[in-house]
DRENPAVEX-695355 format. One record per residue (C-alpha): residue in one letter; x negated, y negated, z negated. Coordinates in Angstrom, 2 decimals. Layout:
+----+---------+---------+---------+
| aa |       x |       y |       z |
+----+---------+---------+---------+
|  A |       X |       Y |       Z |
...
+----+---------+---------+---------+
//
This chain:
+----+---------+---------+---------+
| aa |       x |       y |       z |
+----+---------+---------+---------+
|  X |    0.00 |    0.00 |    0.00 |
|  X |   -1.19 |   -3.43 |    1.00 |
|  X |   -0.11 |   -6.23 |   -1.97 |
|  X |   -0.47 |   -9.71 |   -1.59 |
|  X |   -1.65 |  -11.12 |   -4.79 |
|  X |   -0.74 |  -14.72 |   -5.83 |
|  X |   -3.11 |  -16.22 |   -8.22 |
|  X |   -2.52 |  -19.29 |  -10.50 |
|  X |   -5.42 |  -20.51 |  -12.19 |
|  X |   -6.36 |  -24.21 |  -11.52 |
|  X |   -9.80 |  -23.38 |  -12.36 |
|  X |  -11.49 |  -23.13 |   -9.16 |
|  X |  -14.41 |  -20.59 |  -10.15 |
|  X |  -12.12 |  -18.57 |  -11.77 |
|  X |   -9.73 |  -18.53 |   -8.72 |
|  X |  -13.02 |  -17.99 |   -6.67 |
|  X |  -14.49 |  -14.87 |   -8.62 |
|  X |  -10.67 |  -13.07 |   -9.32 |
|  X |   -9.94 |  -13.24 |   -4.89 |
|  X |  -13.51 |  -12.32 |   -4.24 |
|  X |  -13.18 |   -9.19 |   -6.54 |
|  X |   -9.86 |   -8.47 |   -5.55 |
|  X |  -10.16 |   -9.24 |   -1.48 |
|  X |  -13.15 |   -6.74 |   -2.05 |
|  X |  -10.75 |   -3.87 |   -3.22 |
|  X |   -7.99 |   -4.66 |   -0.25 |
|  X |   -5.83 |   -6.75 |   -1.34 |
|  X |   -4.75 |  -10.14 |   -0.02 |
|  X |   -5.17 |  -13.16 |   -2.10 |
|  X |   -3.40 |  -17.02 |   -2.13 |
|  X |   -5.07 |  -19.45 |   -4.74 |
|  X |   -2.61 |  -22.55 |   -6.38 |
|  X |   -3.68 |  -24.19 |   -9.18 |
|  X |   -0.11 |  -25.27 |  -10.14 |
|  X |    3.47 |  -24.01 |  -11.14 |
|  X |    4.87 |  -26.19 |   -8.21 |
|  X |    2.69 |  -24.31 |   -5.47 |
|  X |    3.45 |  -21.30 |   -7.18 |
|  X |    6.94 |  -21.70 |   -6.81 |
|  X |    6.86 |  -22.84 |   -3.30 |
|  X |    4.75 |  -19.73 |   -2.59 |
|  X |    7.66 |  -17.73 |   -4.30 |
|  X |   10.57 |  -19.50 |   -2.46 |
|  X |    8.57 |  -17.87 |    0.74 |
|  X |    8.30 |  -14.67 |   -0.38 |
|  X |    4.38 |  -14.17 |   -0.05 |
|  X |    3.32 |  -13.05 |   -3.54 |
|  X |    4.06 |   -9.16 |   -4.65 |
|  X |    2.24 |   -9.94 |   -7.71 |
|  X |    1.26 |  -12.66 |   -9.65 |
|  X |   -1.43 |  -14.00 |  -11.95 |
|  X |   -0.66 |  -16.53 |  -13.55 |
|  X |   -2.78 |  -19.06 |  -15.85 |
|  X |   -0.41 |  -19.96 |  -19.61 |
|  X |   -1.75 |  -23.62 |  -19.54 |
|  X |   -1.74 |  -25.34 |  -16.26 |
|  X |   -1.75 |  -29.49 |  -15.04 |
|  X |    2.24 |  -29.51 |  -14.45 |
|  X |    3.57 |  -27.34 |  -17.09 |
|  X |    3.53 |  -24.34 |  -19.54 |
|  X |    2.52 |  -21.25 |  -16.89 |
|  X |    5.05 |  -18.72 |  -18.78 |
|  X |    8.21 |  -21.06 |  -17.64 |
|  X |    8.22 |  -18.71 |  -14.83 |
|  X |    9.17 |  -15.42 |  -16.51 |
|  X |   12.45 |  -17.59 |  -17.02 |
|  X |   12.45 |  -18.35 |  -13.49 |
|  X |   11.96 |  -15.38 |  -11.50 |
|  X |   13.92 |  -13.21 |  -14.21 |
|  X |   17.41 |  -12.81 |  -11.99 |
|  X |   15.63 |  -12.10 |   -9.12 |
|  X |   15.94 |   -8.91 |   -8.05 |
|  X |   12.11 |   -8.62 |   -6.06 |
|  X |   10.93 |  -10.42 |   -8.97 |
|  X |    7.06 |   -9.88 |   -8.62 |
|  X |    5.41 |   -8.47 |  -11.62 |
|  X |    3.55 |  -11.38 |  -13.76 |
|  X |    0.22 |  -10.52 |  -15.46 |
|  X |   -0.65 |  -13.71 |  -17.98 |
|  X |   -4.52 |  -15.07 |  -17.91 |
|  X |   -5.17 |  -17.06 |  -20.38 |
|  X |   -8.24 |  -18.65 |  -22.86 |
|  X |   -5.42 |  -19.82 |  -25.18 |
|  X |   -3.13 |  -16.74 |  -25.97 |
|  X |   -3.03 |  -14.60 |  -29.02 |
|  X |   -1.01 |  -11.79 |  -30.17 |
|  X |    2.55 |  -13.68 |  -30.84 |
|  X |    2.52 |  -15.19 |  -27.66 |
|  X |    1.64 |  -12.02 |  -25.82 |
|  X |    4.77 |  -10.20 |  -27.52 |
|  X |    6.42 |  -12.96 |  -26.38 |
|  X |    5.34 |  -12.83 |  -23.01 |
|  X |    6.23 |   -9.33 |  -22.73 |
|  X |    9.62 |   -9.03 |  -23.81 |
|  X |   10.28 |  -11.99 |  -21.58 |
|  X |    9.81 |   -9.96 |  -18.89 |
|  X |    5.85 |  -10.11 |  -18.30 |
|  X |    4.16 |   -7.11 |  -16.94 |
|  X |    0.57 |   -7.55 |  -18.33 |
|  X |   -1.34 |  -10.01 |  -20.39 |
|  X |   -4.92 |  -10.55 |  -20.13 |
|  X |   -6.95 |  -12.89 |  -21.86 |
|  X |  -10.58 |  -14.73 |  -20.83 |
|  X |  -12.95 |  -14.15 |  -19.72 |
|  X |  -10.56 |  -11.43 |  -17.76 |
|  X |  -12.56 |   -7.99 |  -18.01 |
|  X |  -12.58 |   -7.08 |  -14.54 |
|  X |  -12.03 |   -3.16 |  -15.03 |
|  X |   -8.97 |   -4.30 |  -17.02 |
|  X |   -7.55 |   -6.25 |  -14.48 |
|  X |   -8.09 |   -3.58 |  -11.95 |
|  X |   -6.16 |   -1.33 |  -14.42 |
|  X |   -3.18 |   -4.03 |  -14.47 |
|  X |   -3.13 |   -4.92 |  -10.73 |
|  X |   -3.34 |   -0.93 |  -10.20 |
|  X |    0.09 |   -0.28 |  -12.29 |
|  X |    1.73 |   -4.13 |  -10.96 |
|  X |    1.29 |   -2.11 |   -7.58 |
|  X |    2.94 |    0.61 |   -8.75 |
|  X |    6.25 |   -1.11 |   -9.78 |
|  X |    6.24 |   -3.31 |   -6.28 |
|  X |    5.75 |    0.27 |   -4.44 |
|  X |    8.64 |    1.54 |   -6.10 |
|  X |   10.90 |   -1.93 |   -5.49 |
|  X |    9.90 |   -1.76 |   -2.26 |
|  X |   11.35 |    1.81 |   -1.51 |
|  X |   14.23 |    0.78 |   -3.29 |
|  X |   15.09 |   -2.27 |   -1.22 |
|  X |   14.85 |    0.49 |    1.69 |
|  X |   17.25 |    2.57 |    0.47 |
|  X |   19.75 |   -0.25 |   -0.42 |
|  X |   19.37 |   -1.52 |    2.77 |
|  X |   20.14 |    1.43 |    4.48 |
|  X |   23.38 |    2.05 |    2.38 |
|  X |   24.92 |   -1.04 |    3.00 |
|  X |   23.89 |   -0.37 |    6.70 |
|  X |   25.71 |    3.03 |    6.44 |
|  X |   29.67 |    2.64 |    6.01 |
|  X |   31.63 |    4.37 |    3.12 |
|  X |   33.76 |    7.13 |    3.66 |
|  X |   35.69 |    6.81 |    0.28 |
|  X |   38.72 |    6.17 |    2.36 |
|  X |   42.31 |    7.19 |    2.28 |
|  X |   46.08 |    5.89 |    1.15 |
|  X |   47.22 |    9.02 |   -0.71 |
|  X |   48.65 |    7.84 |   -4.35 |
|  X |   45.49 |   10.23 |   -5.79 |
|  X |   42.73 |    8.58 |   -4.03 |
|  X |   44.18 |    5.01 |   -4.79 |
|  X |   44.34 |    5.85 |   -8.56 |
|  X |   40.80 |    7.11 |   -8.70 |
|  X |   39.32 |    3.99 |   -6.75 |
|  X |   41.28 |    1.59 |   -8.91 |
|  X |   39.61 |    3.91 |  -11.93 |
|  X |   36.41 |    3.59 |  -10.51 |
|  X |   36.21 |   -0.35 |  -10.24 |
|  X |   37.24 |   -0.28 |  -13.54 |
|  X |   34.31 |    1.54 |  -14.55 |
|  X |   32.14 |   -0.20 |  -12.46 |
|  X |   32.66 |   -3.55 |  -14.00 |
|  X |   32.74 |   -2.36 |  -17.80 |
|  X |   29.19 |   -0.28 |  -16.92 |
|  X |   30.36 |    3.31 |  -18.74 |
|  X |   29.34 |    6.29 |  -18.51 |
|  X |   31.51 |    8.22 |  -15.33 |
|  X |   31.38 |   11.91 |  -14.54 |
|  X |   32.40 |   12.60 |  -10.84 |
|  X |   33.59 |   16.06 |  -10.48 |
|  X |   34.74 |   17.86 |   -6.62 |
|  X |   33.68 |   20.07 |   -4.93 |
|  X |   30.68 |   20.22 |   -2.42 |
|  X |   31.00 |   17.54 |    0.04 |
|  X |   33.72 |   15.57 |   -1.21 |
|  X |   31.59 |   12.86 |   -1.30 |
|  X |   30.54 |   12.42 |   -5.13 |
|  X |   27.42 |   10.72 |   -4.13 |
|  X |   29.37 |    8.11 |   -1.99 |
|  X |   31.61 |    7.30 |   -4.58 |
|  X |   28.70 |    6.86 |   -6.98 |
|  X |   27.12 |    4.61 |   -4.36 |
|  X |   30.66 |    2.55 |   -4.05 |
|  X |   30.59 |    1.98 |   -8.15 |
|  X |   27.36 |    0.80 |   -7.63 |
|  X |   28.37 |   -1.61 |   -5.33 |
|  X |   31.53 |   -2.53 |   -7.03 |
|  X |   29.80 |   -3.67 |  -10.51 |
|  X |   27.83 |   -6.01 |  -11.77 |
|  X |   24.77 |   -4.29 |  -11.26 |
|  X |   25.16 |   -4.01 |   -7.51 |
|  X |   21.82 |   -6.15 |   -7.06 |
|  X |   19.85 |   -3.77 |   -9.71 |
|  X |   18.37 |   -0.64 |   -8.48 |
|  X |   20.22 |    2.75 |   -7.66 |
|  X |   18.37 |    5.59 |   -8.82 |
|  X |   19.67 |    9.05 |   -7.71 |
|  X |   18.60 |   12.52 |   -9.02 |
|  X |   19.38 |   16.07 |   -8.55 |
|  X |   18.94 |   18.01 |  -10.99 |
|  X |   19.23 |   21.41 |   -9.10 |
|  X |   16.29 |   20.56 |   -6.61 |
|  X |   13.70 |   19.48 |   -9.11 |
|  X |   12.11 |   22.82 |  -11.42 |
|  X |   12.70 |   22.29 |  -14.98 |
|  X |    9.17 |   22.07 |  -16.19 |
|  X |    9.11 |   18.94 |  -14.03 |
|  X |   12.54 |   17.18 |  -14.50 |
|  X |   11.39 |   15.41 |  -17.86 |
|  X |    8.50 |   13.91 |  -16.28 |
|  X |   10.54 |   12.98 |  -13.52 |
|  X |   13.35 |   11.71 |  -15.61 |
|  X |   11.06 |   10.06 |  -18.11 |
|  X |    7.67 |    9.74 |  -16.63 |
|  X |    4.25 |   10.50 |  -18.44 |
|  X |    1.07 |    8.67 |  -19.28 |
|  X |   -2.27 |    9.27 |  -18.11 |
|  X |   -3.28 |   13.05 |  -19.66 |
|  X |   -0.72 |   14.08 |  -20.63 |
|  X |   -1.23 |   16.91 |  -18.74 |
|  X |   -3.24 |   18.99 |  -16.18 |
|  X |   -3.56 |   16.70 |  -13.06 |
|  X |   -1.82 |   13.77 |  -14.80 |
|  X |   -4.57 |   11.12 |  -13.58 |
|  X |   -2.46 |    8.03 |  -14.00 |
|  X |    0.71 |    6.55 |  -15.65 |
|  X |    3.95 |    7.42 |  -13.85 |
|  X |    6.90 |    5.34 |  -14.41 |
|  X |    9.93 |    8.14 |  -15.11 |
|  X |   13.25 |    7.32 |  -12.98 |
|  X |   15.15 |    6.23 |  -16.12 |
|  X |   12.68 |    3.32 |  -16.82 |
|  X |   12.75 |    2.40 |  -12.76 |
|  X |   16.38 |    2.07 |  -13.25 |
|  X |   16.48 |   -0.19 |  -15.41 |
|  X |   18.99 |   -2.78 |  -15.34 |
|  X |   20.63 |   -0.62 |  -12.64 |
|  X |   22.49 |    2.74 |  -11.94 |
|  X |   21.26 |    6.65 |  -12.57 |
|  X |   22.73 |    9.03 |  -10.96 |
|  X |   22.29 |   12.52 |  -12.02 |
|  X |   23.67 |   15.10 |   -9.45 |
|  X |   24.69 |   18.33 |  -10.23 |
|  X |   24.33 |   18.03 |  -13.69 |
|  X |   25.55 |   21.55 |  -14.39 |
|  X |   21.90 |   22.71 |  -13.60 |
|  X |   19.85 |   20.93 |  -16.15 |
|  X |   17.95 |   23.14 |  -18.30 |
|  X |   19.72 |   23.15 |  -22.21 |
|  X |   16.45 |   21.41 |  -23.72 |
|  X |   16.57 |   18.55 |  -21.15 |
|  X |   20.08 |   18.54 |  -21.82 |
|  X |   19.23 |   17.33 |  -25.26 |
|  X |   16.62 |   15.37 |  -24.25 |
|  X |   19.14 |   13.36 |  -22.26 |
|  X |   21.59 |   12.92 |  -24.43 |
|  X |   18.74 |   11.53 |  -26.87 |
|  X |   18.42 |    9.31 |  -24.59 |
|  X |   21.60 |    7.90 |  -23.66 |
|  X |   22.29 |    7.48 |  -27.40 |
|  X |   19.10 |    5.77 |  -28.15 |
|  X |   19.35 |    3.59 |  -25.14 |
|  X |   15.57 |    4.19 |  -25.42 |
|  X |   13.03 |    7.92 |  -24.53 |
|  X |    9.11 |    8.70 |  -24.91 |
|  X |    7.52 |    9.27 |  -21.81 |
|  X |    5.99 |   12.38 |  -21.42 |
|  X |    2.35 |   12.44 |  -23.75 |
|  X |    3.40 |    8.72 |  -24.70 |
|  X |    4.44 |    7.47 |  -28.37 |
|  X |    5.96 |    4.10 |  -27.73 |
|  X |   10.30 |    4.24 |  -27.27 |
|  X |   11.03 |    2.63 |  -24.12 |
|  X |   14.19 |    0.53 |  -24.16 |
|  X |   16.04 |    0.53 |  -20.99 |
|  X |   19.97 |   -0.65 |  -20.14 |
|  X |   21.25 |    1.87 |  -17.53 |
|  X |   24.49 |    2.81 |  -16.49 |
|  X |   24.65 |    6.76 |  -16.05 |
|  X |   26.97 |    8.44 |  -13.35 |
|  X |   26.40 |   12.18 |  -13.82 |
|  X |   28.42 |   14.81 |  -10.44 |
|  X |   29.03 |   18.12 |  -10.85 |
|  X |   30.93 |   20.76 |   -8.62 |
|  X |   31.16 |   23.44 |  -11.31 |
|  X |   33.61 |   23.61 |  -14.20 |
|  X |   31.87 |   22.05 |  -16.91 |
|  X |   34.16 |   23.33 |  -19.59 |
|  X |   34.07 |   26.70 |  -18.43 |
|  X |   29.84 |   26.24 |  -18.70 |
|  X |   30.36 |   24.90 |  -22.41 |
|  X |   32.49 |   28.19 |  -23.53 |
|  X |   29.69 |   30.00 |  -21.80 |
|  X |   27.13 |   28.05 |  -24.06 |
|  X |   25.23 |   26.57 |  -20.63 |
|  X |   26.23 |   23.06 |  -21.33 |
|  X |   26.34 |   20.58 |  -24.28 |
|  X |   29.62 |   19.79 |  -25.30 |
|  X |   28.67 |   16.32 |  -26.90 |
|  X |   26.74 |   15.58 |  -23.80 |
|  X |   29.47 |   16.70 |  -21.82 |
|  X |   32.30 |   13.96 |  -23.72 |
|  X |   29.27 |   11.63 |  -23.54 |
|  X |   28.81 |   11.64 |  -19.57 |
|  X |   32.46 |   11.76 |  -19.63 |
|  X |   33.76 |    8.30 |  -20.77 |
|  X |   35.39 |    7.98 |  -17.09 |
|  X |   36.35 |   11.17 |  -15.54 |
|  X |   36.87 |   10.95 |  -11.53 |
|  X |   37.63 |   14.15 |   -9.93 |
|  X |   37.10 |   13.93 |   -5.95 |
|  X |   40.04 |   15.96 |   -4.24 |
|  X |   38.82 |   18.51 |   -1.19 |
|  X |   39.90 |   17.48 |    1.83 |
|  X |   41.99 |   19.83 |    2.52 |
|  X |   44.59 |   18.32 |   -0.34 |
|  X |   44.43 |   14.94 |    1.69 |
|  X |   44.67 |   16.00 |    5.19 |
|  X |   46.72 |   12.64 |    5.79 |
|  X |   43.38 |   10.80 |    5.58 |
|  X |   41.54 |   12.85 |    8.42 |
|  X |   42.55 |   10.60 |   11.17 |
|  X |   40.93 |    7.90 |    9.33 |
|  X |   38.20 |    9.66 |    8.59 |
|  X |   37.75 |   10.64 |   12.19 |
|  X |   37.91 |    7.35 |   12.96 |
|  X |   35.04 |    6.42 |   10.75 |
|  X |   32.96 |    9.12 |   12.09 |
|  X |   33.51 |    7.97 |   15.96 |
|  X |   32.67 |    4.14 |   15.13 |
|  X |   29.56 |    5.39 |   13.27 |
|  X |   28.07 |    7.51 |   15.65 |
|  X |   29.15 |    5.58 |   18.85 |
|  X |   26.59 |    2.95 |   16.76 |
|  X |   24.39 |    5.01 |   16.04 |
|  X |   24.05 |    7.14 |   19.48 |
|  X |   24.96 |    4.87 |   22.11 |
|  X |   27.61 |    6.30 |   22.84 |
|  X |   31.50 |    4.88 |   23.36 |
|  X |   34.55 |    7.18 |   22.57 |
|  X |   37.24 |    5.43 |   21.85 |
|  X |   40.08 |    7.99 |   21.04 |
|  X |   40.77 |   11.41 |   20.34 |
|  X |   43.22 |   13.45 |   22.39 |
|  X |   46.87 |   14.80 |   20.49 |
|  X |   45.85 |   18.25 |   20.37 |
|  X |   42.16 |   17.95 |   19.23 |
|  X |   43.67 |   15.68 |   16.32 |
|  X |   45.94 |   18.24 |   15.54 |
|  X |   43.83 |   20.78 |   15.47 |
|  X |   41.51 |   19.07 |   13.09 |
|  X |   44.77 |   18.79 |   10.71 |
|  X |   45.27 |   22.31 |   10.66 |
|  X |   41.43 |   23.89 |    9.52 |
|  X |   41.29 |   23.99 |    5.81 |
|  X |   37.86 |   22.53 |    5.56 |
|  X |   36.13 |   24.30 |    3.21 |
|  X |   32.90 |   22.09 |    3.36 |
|  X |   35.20 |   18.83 |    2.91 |
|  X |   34.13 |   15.57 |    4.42 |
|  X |   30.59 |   16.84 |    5.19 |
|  X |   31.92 |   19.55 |    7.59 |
|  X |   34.11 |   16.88 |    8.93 |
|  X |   31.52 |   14.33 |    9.80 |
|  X |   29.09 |   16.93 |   11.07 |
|  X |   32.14 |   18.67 |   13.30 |
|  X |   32.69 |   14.67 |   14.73 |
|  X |   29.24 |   14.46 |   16.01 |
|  X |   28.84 |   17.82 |   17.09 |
|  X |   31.80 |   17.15 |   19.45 |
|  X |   30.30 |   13.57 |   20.46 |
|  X |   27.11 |   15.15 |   22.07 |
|  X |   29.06 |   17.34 |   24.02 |
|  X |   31.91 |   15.06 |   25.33 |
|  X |   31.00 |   12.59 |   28.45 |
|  X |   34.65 |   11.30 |   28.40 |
|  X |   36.06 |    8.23 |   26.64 |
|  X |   38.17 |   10.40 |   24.70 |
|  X |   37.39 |   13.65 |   22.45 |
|  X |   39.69 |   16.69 |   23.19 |
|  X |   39.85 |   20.32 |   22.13 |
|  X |   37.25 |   21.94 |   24.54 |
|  X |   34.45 |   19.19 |   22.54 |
|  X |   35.69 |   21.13 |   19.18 |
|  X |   33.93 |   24.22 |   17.31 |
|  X |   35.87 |   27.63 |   18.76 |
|  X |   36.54 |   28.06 |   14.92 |
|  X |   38.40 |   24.82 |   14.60 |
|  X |   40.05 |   24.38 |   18.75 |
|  X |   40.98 |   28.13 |   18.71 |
|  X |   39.13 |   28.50 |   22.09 |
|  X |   37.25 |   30.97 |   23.32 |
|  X |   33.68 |   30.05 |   22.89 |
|  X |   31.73 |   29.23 |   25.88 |
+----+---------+---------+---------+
//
């Protein structure tokens, strides 16, 4: 990763020596030597982290934790000063300052700080990707049955009071599109949206990936990694299939979402983090708790909003819609431009059961799409198993 490194020191030699050591390592460097350059230098978007000086000619340096705190690429602020001691750097810190260094700056130390301010930009950065290609994507939590109106009016309701929701459905119903949509719908929308499933991850690594670890904790553990739950901070969790978290992490967890605070893996310090969970699951859960393979208290403590997603095949009034969706989408995304879908091919898309929900749906859509070079999509375009016709 490349960062561009803003420095605010209106000493020149000190300016001179930090970009020399720093443009020697690979980074990029800009030199101000006040808060109103460094703010106009913010305003353009050119520093991913900044150093900034406490006492400078136009003003107290830390003003800008205040500043920068709503935004959501705020770059991560290591404090230099000759001046600080230990109250201000607590201060400095829980105002939202990622490092604080004091001079003469140790040059290994600041390596170690600009090393782990890289880490957090990395991580914004593939967040911002991922945002931006959700809202690029379009929702398909659509449909006018009573049931689905209900849960969406449930789910904005959760989504502005920031509980706790467990989606429930069964595969491809679209519990990680509905999570997305709360997101959205809140007022964390701007925070980060941190999905994780808990079936694809082996349980000797899903605390470190839930909670991180610091350097040695373990075989191969170089370097401090941030743990998904402190990355989320401010934001959303989502924990997918839930059902298949080991019983110790289980407890672990729910540790955690009492506490509001966990240990990283190896590390002593409580880390205090505000995150709204949203937990999915496609199995029973109460059938798992008689079995003894799930928590009950961490089951009634996901559970503070309970949204079950229907299959589709209980709201088959919402498949033309859905269709719809589909065509727009792809026609987008391919190049393509079918604007309708013949009588019989709808109806024949009424009558399968569906037994893969909304994914089969969409995937069935742009199956047909590649192999229709009409305006229209009819029957023959269809799966055999779903137009009844003989294959070809």
């Amino acid at each position: 990763m490349s960062a561009t490194i803003l420095i605010v020191d209106d000493e020149e030699n000190a300016q001179i020596n930090i970009s020399n050591f720093l443009n020697g390592r690979g980074y990029e460097t800009i030199g101000v030597a006040t808060l109103s350059e460094a703010r106009k230098c913010l305003q353009q978007g050119k520093a991913d982290i900044i150093l900034l000086d406490v006492q400078l000619p136009d003003g107290y340096g830390p003003r800008l934790l205040d500043e920068t705190a709503t935004l959501a690429t705020r770059p991560p602020i290591i404090l230099i000063t000759a001046y600080g001691d230990i109250d201000m750097a607590v201060e400095a810190m829980k105002n939202g300052a990622h490092d604080f260094l004091q001079k003469p700056i140790s040059l290994t130390q600041l390596e170690k700080s600009i090393l782990r301010a890289e880490e957090v930009v990395a991580l914004r950065r593939e967040l911002a990707h991922l945002r931006q290609r959700r809202q690029d994507e379009e929702d398909y939590i659509v449909g006018n049955t009573a049931q689905m109106r209900a849960l969406m009016n449930h789910a904005q309701r959760a989504a502005e009071a920031s509980v706790s929701v467990l989606i429930t459905g069964e595969t491809g119903t679209g519990k990680e599109v509905l999570a997305n949509a709360i997101h959205r719908m809140g007022p964390r929308a701007n925070k980060p949206f941190i999905a994780i499933n808990c079936a694809a991850i082996q349980s000797t690594v899903l605390e470190s990936e839930l909670f991180g670890y610091e350097a040695g904790a373990f075989t191969g553990a170089e370097k401090r990694k941030l743990g998904l739950m402190e990355v989320a901070d401010g934001g959303i969790l989502f924990l997918d299939e839930i059902s298949s978290m080991p019983p110790d992490m289980q407890a672990k967890l729910l540790r955690a979402l009492e506490e509001h605070a966990f240990r990283r893996v190896g590390g002593v310090n409580l880390i205090r983090v505000d995150v709204q969970v949203l937990a999915a699951s496609n199995r029973h859960l109460p059938t798992l708790i008689s079995d003894g393979r799930f928590r009950e208290d961490l089951y009634y403590r996901l559970k503070v909003v309970d949204l079950h997603l229907p299959p589709l095949r209980e709201r088959k009034q919402d498949i033309p819609e859905l269709t719809g969706l589909f065509i727009r989408r792809n026609n987008q995304r391919m190049g393509m431009n079918i604007q309708d879908v013949a009588p019989r091919a709808m109806q024949a898309l009424m009558a399968h059961d569906w037994p893969g929900n909304i994914r089969e749906l969409r995937n069935v859509i742009e199956r047909a799409m590649l192999f229709c070079d009409d305006a229209c999509l009819d029957l023959p375009h269809l799966p055999a198993e779903i137009s009844g016709l003989p294959p070809c």
